[in-house]
Each structure stands twice: as C-alpha cells, then as structure tokens.
mmCIF file of the C-alpha atoms, coordinates in Angstrom:
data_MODEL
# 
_entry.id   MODEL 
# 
loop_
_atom_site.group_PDB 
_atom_site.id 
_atom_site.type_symbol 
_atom_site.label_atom_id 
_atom_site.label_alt_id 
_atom_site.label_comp_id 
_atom_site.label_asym_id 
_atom_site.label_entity_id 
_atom_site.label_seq_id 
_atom_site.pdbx_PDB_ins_code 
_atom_site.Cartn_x 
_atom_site.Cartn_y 
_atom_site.Cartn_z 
_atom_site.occupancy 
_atom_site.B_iso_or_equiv 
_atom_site.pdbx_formal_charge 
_atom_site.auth_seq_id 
_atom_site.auth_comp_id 
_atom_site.auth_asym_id 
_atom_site.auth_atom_id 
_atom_site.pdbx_PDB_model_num 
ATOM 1   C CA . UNK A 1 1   ? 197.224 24.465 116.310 1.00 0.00 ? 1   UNK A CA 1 
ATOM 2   C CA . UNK A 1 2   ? 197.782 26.358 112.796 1.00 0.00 ? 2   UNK A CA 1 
ATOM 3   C CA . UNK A 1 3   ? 194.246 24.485 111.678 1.00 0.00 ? 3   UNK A CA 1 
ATOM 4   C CA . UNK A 1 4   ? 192.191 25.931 114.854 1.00 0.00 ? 4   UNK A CA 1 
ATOM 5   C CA . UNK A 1 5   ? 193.895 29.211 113.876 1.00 0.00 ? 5   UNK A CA 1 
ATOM 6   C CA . UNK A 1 6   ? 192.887 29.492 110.312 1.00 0.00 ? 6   UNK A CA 1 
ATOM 7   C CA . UNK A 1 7   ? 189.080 28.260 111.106 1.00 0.00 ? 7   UNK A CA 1 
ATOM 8   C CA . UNK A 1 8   ? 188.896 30.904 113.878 1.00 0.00 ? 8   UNK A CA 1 
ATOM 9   C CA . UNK A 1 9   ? 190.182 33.325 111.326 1.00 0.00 ? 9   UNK A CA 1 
ATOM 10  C CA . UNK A 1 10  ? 187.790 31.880 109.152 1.00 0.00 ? 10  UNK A CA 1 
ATOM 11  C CA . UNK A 1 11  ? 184.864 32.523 111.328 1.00 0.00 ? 11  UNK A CA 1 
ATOM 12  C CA . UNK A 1 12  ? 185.397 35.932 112.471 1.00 0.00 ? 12  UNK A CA 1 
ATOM 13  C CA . UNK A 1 13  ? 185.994 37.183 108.772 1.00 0.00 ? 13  UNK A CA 1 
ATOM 14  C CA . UNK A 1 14  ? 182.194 35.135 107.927 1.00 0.00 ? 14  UNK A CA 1 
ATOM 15  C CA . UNK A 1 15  ? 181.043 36.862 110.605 1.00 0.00 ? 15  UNK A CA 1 
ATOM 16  C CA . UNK A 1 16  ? 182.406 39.883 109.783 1.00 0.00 ? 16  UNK A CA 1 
ATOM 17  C CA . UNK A 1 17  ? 180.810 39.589 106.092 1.00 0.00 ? 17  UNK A CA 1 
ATOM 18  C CA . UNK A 1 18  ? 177.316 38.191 107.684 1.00 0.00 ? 18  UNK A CA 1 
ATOM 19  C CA . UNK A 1 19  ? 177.298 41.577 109.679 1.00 0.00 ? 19  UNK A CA 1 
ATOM 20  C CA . UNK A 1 20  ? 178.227 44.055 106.881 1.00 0.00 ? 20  UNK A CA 1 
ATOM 21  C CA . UNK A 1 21  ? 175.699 42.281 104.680 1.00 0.00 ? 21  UNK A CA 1 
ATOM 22  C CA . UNK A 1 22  ? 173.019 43.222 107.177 1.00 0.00 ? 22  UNK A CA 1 
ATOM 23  C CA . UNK A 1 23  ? 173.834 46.680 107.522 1.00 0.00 ? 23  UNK A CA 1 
ATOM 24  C CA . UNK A 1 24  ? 173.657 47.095 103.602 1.00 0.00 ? 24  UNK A CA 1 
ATOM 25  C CA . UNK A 1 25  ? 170.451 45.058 103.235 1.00 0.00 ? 25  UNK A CA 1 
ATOM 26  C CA . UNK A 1 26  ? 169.183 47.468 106.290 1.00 0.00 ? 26  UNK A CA 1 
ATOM 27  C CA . UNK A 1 27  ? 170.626 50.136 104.247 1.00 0.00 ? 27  UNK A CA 1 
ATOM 28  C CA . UNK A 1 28  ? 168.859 49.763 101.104 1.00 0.00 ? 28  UNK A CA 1 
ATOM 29  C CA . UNK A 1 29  ? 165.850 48.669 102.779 1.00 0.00 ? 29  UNK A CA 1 
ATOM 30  C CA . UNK A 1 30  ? 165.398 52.074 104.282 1.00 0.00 ? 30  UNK A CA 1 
ATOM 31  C CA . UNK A 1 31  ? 166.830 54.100 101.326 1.00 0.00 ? 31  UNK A CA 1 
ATOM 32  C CA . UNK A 1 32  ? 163.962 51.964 99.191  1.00 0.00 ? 32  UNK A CA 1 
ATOM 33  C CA . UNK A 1 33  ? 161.289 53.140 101.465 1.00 0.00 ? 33  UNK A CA 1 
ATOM 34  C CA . UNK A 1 34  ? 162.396 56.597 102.070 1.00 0.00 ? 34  UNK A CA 1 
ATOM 35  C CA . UNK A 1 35  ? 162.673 57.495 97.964  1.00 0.00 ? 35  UNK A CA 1 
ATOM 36  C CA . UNK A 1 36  ? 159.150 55.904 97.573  1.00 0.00 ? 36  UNK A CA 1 
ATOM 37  C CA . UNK A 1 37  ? 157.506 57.834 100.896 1.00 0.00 ? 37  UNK A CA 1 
ATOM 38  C CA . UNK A 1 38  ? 159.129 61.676 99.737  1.00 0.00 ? 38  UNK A CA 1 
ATOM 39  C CA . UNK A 1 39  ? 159.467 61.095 96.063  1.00 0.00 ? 39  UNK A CA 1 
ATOM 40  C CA . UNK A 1 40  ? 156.562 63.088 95.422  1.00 0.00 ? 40  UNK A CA 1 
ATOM 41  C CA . UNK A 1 41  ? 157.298 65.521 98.461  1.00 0.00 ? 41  UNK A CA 1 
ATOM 42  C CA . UNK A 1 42  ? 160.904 66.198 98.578  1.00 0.00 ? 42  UNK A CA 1 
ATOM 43  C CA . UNK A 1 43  ? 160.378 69.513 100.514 1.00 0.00 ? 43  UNK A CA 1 
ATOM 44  C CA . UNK A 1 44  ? 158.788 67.388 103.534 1.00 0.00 ? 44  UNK A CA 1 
ATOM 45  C CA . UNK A 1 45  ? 161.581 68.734 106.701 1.00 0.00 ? 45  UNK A CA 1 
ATOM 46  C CA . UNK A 1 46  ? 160.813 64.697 108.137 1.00 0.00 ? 46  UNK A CA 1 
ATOM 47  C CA . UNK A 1 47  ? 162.958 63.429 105.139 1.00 0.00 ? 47  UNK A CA 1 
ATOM 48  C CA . UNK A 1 48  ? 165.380 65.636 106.605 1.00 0.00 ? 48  UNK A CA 1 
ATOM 49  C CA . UNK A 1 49  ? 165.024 64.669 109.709 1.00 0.00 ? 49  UNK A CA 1 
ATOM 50  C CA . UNK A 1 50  ? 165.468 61.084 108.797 1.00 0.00 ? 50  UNK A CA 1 
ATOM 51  C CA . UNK A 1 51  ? 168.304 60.901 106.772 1.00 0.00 ? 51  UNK A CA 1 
ATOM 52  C CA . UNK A 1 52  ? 170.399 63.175 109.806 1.00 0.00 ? 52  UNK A CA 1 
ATOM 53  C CA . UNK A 1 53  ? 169.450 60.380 112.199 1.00 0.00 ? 53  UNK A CA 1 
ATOM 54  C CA . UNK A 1 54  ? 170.636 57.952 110.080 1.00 0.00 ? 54  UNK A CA 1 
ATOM 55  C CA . UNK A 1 55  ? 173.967 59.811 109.490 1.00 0.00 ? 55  UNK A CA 1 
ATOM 56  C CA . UNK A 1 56  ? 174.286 60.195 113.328 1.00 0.00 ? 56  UNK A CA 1 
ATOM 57  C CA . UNK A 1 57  ? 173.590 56.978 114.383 1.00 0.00 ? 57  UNK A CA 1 
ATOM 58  C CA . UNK A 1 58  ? 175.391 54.502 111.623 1.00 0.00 ? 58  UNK A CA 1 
ATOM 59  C CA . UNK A 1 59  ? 179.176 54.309 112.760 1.00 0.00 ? 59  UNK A CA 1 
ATOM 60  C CA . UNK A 1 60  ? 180.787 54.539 109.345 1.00 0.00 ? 60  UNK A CA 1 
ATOM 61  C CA . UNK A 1 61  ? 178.535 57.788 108.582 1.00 0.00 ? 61  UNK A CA 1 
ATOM 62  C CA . UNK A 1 62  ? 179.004 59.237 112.143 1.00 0.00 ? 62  UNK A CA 1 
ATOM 63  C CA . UNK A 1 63  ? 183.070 59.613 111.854 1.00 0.00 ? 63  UNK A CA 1 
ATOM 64  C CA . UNK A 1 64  ? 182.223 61.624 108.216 1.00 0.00 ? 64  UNK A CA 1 
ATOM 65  C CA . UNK A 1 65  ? 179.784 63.700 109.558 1.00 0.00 ? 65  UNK A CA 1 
ATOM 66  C CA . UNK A 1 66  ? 182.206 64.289 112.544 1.00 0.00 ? 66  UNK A CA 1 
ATOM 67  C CA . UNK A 1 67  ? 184.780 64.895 110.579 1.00 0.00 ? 67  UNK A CA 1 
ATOM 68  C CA . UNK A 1 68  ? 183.771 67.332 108.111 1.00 0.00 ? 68  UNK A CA 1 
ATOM 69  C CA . UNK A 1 69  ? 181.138 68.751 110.895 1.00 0.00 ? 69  UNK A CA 1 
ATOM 70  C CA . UNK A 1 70  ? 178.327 67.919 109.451 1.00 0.00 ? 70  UNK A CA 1 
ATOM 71  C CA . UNK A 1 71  ? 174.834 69.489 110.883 1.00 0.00 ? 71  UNK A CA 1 
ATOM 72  C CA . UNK A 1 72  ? 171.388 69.270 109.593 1.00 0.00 ? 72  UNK A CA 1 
ATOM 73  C CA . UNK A 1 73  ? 171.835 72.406 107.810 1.00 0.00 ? 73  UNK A CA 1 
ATOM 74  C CA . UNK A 1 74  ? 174.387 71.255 105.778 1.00 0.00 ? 74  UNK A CA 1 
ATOM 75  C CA . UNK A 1 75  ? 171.963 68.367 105.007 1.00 0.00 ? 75  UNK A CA 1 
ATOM 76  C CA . UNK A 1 76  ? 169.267 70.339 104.188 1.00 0.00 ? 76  UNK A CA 1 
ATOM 77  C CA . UNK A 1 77  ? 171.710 72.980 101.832 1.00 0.00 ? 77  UNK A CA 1 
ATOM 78  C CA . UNK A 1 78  ? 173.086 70.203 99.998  1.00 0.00 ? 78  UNK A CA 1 
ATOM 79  C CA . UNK A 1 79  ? 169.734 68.029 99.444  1.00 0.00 ? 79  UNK A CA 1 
ATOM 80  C CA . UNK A 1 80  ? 168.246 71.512 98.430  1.00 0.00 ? 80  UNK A CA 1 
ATOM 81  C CA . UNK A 1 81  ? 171.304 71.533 95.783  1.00 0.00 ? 81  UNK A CA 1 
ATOM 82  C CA . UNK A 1 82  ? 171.121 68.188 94.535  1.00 0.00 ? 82  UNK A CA 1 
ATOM 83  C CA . UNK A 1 83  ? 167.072 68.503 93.433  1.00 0.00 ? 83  UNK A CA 1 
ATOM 84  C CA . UNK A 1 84  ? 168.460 71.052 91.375  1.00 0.00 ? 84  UNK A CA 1 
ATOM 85  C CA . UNK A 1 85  ? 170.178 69.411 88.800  1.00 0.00 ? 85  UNK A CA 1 
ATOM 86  C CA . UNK A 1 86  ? 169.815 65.512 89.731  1.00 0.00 ? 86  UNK A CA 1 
ATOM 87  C CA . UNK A 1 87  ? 165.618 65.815 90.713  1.00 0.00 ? 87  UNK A CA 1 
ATOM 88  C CA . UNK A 1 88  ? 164.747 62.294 88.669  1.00 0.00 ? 88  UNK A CA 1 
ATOM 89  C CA . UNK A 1 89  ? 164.620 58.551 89.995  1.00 0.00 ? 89  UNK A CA 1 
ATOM 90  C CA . UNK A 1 90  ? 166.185 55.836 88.464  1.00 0.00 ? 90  UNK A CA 1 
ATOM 91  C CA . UNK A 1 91  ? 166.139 52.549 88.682  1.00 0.00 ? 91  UNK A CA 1 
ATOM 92  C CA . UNK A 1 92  ? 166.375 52.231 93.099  1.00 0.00 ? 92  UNK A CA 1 
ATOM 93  C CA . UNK A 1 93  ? 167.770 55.275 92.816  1.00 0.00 ? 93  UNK A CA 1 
ATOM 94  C CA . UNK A 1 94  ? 167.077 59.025 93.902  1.00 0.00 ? 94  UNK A CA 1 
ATOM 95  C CA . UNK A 1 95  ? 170.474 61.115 93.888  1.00 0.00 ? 95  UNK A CA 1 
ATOM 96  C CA . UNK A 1 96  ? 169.490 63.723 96.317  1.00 0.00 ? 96  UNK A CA 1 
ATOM 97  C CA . UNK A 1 97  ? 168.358 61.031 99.224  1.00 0.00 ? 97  UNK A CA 1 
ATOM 98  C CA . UNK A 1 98  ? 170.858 58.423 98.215  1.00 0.00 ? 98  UNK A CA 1 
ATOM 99  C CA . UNK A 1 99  ? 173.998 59.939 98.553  1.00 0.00 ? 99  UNK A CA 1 
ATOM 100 C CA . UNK A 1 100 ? 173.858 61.125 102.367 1.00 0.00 ? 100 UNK A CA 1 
ATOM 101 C CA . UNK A 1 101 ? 173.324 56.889 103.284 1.00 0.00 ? 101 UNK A CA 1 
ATOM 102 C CA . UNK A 1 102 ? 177.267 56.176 101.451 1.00 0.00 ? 102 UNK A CA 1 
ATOM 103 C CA . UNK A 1 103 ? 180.476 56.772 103.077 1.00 0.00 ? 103 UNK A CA 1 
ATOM 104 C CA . UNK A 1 104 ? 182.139 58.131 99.707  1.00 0.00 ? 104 UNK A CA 1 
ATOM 105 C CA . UNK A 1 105 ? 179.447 59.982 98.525  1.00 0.00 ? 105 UNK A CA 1 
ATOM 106 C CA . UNK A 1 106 ? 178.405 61.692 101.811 1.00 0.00 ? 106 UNK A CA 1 
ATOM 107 C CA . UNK A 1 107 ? 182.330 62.128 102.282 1.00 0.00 ? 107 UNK A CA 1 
ATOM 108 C CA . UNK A 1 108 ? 182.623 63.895 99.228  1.00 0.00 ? 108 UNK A CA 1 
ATOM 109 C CA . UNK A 1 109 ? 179.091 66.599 99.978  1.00 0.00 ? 109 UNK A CA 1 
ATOM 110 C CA . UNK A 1 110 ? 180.780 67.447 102.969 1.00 0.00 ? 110 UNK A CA 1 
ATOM 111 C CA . UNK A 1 111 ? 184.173 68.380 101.689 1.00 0.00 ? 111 UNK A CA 1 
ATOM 112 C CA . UNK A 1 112 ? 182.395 70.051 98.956  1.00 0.00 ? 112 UNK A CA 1 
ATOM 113 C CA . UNK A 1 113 ? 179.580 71.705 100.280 1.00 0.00 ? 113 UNK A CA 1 
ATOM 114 C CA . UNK A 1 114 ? 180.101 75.235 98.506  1.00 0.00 ? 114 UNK A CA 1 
ATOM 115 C CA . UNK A 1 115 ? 180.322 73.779 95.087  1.00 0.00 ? 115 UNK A CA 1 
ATOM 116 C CA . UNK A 1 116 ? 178.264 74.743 92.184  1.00 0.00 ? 116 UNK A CA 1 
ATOM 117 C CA . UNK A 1 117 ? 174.538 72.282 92.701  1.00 0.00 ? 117 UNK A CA 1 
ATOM 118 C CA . UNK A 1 118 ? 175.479 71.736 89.227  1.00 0.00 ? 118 UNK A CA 1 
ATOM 119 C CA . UNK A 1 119 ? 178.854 69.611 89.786  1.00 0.00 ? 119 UNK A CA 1 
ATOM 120 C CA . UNK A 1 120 ? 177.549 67.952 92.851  1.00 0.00 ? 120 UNK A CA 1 
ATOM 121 C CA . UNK A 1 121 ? 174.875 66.435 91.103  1.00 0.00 ? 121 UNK A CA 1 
ATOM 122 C CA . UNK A 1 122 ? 176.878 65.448 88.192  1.00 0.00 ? 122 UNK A CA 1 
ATOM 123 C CA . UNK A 1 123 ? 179.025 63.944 90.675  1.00 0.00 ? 123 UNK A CA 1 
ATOM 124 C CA . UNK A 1 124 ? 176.737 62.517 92.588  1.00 0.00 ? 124 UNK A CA 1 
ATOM 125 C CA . UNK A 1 125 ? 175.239 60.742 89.056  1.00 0.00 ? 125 UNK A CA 1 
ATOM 126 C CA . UNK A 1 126 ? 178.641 59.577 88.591  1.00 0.00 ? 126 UNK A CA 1 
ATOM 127 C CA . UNK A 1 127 ? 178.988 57.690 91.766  1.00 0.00 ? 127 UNK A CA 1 
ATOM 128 C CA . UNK A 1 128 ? 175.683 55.995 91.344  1.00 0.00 ? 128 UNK A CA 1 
ATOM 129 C CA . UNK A 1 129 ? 176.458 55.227 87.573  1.00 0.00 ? 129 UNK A CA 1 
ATOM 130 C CA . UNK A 1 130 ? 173.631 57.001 86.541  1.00 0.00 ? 130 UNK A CA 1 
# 
C-alpha cells in the first residue's frame, strides 16, 4: 500500500515537473522571438500588445497583474522606463521585454511602478544577472 503511494506521489510530482518545464521552454521560446522581432523597433504598440496577452493569459502572471492591477498602461509606462536606462541586449536577454514574462520581476514593476526608470532598470539588470 505505502509502495503504490510513494510511486503515485512519484508520478504526479514528474508530471508536475514535465508540465512546468513546458511552460518555461514555451516561455523562452516566445521571449526569444519577441526580443529578435522588436529589437530594432521597440516603439512598435504590437510588442505591447503581446506581452499584455501574455500577462493575462499565463496563470502565474494573471494573479500579479490582478493583484497589483495591472493594465496595459502600466505596461506600456514601465517598458517606456526600462529603455531608458537598460535599452541593450545581452546574451537572450532584453531587460525591458524580459521582465513582464517573470513572476518576481513583473511582481516587483508593479509594486514599483512610480520609481525612478533609473532604479528599475538597475533592478531589473540585477534580477537577470546582467
């Protein structure tokens, strides 16, 4: 009985850890494609558009944006702030697109969303060890 216990337990946690590995990998995928489509057009409202639907439809991003009552204005003030000081790619990386797509990082905008551009980037460079 304890055996059929434990490898029940031990199939729900692998599937658990299959499914969270495909939202990341679906993550990154789209983060990927989005810095190399607007890199050279930050400005374009779509990319806007994009990462809002994203934060509305992924559950973990949804209760944040619920939270902290998110809208697509506060999206579009803080990406606006973040090209100020963080407006370079690195690596996979593009601060002001990346951080709306990670629970701390997009928890953190929200809460903050009057700060100085300057110490949200720097932040923001911080989180992605950059």
């Amino acid at each position: 009985m304890l055996n059929t216990l434990l490898l029940i337990a031990l199939g729900l946690l692998t599937a658990l850890f299959i499914l969270q590995m495909r939202r990341s990998l679906k993550r990154s995928t789209l983060v990927n494609s989005l810095i190399n489509e607007y890199i050279d057009r930050p400005n374009d409202p779509a990319l806007i558009d994009t990462i809002y639907a994203y934060c509305t439809s992924d559950w973990r991003l949804r209760r944040i944006m619920k939270r902290y009552g998110g809208t697509r204005a506060d999206i579009e003030t803080l990406f606006q702030k973040l090209l100020v000081w963080a407006n370079f790619k690195k690596g996979r990386r593009f601060v002001p697109i990346s951080a709306f797509f990670f629970a701390g990082s997009l928890a953190y905008l929200l809460r903050n969303k009057d700060a100085e551009p300057k110490k949200l980037a720097m932040r923001m460079m911080n989180f992605f060890h950059i």
